[in-house]
N, C-alpha and C positions, 0 to 999 in steps of 0.2 A: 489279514495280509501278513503271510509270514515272511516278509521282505522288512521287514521293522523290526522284528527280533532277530533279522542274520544282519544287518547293517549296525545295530547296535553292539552284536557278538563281533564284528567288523572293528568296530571301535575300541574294547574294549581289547583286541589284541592289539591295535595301533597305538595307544595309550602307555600300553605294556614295551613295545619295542622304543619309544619316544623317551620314555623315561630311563628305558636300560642305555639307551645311546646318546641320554643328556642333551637332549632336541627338547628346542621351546616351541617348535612348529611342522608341521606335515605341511609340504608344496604341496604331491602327488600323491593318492595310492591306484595300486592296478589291482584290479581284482578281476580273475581269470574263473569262467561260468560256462557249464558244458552244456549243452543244448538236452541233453536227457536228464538236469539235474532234479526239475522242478521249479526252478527259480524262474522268475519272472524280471530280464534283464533292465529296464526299462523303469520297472517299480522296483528294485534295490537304486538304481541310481536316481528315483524321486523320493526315498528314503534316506540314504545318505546324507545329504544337509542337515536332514532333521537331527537325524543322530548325533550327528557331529557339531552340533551347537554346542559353543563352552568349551571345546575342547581344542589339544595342538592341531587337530585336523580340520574345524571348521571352516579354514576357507583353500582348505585342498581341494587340487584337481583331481577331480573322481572321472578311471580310465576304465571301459568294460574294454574284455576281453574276450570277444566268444569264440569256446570251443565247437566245433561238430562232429558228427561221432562216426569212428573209423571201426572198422572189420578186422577181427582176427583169423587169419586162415588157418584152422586146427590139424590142417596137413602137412604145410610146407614153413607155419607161424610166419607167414608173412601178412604184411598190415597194410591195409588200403584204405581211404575215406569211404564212408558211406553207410546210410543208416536202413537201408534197405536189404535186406537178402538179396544177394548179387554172389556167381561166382568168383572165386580168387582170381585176378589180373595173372596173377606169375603163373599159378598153376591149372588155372580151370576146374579145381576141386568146387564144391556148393557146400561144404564142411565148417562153414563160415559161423563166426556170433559178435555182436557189438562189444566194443571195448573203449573204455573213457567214459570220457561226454559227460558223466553224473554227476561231475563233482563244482565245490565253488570252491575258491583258495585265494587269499590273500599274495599275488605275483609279487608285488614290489613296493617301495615307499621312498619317497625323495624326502629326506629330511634334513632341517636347519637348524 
């Protein structure tokens, strides 16, 4: 389960922001997960606690956020949702390729 080493990797930049900002405590973090990343959104947030034991984040509110993946139209670059080949909305071009969606990022952090 590689949802244990990105929740830990999770932490160890939270840990890092906590201390630059002289926070004894993480409320929230959001973490924003694209549906073509790999992640498995579900087991990073059953992971999360675990990680976060011991730390200013332990008894944060862990926020998912799921991306889904939109269309780039290589004719007119206009961007539509959707993960399937599908013409461009604006133009009716099929010149189309997925764009986003693969990524996981730390969105935000409420700290005290």
């Amino acid at each position: 389960m590689h949802e244990l080493s990105l929740a830990l990797a999770l932490i160890e930049q939270i840990q890092h922001i906590a201390r630059r900002e002289r926070a004894t405590r993480v409320r929230s973090v959001t973490v924003r997960v694209g549906a073509l990343s790999g992640v498995d959104p579900e087991a990073l947030a059953f992971c999360f606690p675990l990680a976060a034991r011991d730390t200013p984040a332990e008894t944060a509110q862990f926020i998912l956020l799921k991306d889904s993946p939109h269309r780039l139209c290589l004719a007119c670059e206009g961007v539509f949702p959707g993960g399937v080949q599908s013409p461009c909305p604006a133009c009716g071009s099929g010149n189309t390729c997925i764009t986003g969606s693969d990524d996981l990022f730390l969105h935000s952090l409420e700290v005290v």
